[in-house]
FITOR-628794 format. One record per residue (C-alpha): x, y, z; residue in one letter. Coordinates in Angstrom, 1 decimal, always signed. Layout:
! residues N
RORO     c1     c2     c3 type
RORO      X      Y      Z    A
...
! end
This chain:
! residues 199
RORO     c1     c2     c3 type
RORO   +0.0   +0.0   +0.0    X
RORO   +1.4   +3.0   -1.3    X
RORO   +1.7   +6.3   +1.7    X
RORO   -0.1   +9.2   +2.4    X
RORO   +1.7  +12.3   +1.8    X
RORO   +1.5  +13.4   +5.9    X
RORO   +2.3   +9.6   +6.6    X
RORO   +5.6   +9.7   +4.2    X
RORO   +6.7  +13.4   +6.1    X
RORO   +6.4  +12.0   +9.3    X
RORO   +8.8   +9.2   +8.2    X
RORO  +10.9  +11.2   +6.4    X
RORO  +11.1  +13.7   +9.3    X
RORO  +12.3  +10.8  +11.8    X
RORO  +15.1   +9.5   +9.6    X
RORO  +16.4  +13.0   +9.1    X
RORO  +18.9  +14.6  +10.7    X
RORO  +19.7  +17.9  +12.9    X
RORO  +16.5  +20.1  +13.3    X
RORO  +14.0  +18.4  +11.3    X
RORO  +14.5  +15.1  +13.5    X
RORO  +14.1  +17.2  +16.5    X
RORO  +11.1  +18.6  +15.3    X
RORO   +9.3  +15.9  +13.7    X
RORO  +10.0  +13.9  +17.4    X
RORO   +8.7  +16.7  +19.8    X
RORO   +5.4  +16.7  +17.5    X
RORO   +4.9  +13.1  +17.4    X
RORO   +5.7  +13.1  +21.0    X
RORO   +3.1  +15.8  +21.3    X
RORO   +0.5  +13.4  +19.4    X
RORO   +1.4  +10.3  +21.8    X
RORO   +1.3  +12.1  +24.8    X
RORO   -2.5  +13.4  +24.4    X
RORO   -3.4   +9.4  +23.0    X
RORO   -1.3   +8.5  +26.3    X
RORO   -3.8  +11.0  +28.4    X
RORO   -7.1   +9.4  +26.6    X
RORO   -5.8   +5.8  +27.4    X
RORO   -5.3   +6.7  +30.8    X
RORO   -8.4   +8.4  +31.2    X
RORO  -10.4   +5.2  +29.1    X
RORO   -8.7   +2.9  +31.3    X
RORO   -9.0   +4.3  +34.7    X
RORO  -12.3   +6.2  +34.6    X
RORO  -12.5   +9.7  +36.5    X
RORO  -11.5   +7.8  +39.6    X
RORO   -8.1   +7.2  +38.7    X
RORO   -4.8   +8.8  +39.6    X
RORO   -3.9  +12.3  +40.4    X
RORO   -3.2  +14.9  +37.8    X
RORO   +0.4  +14.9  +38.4    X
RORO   +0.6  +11.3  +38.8    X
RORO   -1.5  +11.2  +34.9    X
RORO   +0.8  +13.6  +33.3    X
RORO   +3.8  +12.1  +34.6    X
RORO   +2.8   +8.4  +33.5    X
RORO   +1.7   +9.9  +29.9    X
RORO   +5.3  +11.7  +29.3    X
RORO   +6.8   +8.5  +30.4    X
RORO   +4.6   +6.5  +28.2    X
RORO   +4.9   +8.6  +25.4    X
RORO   +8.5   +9.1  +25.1    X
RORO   +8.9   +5.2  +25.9    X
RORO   +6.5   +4.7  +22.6    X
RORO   +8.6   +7.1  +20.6    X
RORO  +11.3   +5.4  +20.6    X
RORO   +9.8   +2.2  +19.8    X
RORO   +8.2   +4.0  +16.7    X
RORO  +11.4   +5.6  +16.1    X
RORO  +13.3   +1.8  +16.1    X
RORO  +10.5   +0.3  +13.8    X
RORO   +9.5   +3.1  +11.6    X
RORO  +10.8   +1.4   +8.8    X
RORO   +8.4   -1.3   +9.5    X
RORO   +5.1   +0.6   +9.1    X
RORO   +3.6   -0.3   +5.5    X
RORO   +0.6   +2.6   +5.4    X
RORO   -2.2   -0.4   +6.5    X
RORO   -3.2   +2.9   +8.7    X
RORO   -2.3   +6.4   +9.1    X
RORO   +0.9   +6.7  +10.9    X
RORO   +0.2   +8.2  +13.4    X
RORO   -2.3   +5.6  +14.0    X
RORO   +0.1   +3.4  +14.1    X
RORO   +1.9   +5.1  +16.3    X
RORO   -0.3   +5.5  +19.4    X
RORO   -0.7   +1.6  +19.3    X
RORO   +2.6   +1.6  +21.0    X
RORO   +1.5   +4.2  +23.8    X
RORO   -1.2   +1.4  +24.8    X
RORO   +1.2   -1.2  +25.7    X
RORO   +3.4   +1.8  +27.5    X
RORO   +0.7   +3.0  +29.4    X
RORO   -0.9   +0.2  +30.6    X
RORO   +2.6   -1.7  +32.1    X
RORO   +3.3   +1.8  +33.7    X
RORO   +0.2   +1.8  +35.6    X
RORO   +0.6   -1.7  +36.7    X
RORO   +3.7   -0.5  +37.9    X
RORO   +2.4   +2.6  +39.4    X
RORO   -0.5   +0.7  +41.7    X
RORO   +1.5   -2.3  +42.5    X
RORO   +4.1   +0.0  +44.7    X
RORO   +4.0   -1.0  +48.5    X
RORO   +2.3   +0.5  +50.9    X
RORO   +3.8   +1.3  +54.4    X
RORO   +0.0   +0.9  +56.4    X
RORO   -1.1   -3.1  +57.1    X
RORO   -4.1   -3.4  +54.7    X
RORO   -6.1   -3.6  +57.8    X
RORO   -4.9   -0.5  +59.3    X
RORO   -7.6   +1.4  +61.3    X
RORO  -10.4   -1.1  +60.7    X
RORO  -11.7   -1.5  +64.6    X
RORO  -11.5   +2.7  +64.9    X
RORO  -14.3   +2.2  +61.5    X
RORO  -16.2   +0.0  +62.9    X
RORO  -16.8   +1.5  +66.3    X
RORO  -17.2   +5.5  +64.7    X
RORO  -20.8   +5.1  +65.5    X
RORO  -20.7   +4.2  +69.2    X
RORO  -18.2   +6.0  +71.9    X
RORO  -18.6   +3.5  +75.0    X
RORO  -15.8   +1.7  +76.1    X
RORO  -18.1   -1.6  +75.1    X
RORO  -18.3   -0.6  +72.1    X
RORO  -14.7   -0.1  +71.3    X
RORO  -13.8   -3.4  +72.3    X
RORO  -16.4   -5.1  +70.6    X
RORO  -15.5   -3.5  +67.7    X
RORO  -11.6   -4.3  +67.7    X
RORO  -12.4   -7.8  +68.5    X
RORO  -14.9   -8.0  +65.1    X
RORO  -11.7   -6.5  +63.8    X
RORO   -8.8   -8.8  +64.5    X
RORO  -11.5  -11.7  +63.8    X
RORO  -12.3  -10.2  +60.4    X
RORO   -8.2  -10.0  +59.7    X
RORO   -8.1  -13.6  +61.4    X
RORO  -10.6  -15.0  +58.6    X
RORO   -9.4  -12.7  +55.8    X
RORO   -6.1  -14.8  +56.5    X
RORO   -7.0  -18.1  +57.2    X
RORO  -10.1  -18.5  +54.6    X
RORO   -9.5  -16.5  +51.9    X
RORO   -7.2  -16.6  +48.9    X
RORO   -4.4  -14.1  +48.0    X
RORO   -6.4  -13.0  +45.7    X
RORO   -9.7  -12.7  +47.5    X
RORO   -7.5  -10.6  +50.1    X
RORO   -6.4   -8.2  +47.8    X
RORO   -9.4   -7.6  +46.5    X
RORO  -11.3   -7.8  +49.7    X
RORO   -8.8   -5.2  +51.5    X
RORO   -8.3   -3.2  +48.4    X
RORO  -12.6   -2.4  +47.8    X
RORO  -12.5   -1.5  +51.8    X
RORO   -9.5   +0.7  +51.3    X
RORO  -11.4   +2.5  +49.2    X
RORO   -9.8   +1.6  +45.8    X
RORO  -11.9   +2.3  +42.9    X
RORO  -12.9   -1.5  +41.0    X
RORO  -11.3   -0.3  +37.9    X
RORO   -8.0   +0.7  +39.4    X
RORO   -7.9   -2.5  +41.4    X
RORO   -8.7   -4.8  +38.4    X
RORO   -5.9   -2.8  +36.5    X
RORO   -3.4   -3.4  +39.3    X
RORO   -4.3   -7.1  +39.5    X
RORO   -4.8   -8.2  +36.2    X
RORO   -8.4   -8.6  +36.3    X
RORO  -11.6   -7.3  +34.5    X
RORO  -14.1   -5.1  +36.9    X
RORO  -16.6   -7.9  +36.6    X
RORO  -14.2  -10.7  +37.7    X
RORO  -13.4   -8.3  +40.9    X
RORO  -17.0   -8.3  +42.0    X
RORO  -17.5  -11.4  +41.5    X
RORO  -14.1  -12.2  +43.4    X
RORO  -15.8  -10.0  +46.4    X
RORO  -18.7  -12.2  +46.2    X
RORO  -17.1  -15.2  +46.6    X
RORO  -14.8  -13.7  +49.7    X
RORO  -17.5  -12.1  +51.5    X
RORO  -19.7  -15.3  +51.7    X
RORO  -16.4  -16.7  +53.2    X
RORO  -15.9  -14.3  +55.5    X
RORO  -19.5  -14.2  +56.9    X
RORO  -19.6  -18.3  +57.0    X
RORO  -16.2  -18.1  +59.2    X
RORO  -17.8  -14.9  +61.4    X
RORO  -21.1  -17.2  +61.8    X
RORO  -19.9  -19.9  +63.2    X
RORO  -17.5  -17.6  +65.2    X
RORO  -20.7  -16.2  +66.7    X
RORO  -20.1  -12.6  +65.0    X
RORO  -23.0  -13.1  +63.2    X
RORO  -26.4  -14.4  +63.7    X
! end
């Protein structure tokens, strides 16, 4: 398939030399950051990251995917616009950077501050220890009955972590994560029951 004029400049541009090349990479850099910034915002939804933590992931995924397109540029055969073709790179870039991003360890214990929770609607003294002993025995069961990947997704939905963030950061679909939940709840509440936690 024969190329586009604008697809022909852009290759032209990168195998130049001097000022051209420089050009032709900051505007194709320019192009994959903003497809970088609608990935990010596709995949994560509006409850994603922070807007310096966005930014910063889309320059690092867009300059990553330039110089993949820069390395295979004589590869593209005009099956698409280039620039097209190009953004397919920032996918792959974007999505292993957030994986990246949301599998950093925390320095709290996933269970951190789950008794005060519980007991913020009562302020006796029974009621404080009743709660930190539904506490430890929720951690206790968490442990002992569910899978490592029931507990990450158990502690991550009551740490507040958006589903789509947590399925990113896992590897798992938004659907699979509820249905994961499902699964470690009815655990959780069979172990608490015949704990006499729950009626």
């Amino acid at each position: 398939m024969s190329l586009t004029a604008e697809d022909r400049q852009w290759i032209d541009g990168l195998a130049s030399t001097g000022e051209g090349r420089e050009r032709t990479c900051q505007e194709l850099h320019a192009v994959l950051f903003r497809a970088a910034r609608f990935e990010l915002g596709r995949t994560l939804g509006p409850a994603g990251l922070s807007r310096p933590d966005l930014d910063d992931i889309a320059c690092q995924s867009a300059s990553d995917a330039l110089l993949l397109v820069i390395r295979k540029a004589a590869e593209f055969r005009g099956d698409s616009r280039f620039t097209t073709w190009a953004t397919r790179f920032v996918a792959f870039e974007v999505k292993a950077k957030v994986r990246r991003h949301l599998s950093r360890p925390t320095d709290l214990p996933l269970w951190h501050g789950l008794g005060q929770n519980l007991a913020a609607s009562g302020h006796g003294p029974d009621i404080q220890a009743e709660a930190g002993e539904l506490a430890d025995a929720i951690r206790a069961a968490a442990g002992n009955r569910l899978t490592a990947r029931q507990q990450a997704v158990f502690w991550g939905l009551l740490g507040g972590e958006p589903p789509g963030v947590l399925g990113l950061r896992l590897g798992l679909t938004v659907n699979a994560v509820y249905q994961t939940m499902f699964r470690a709840r009815q655990r959780l509440r069979a172990e608490l029951s015949a704990q006499g936690f729950l009626e």
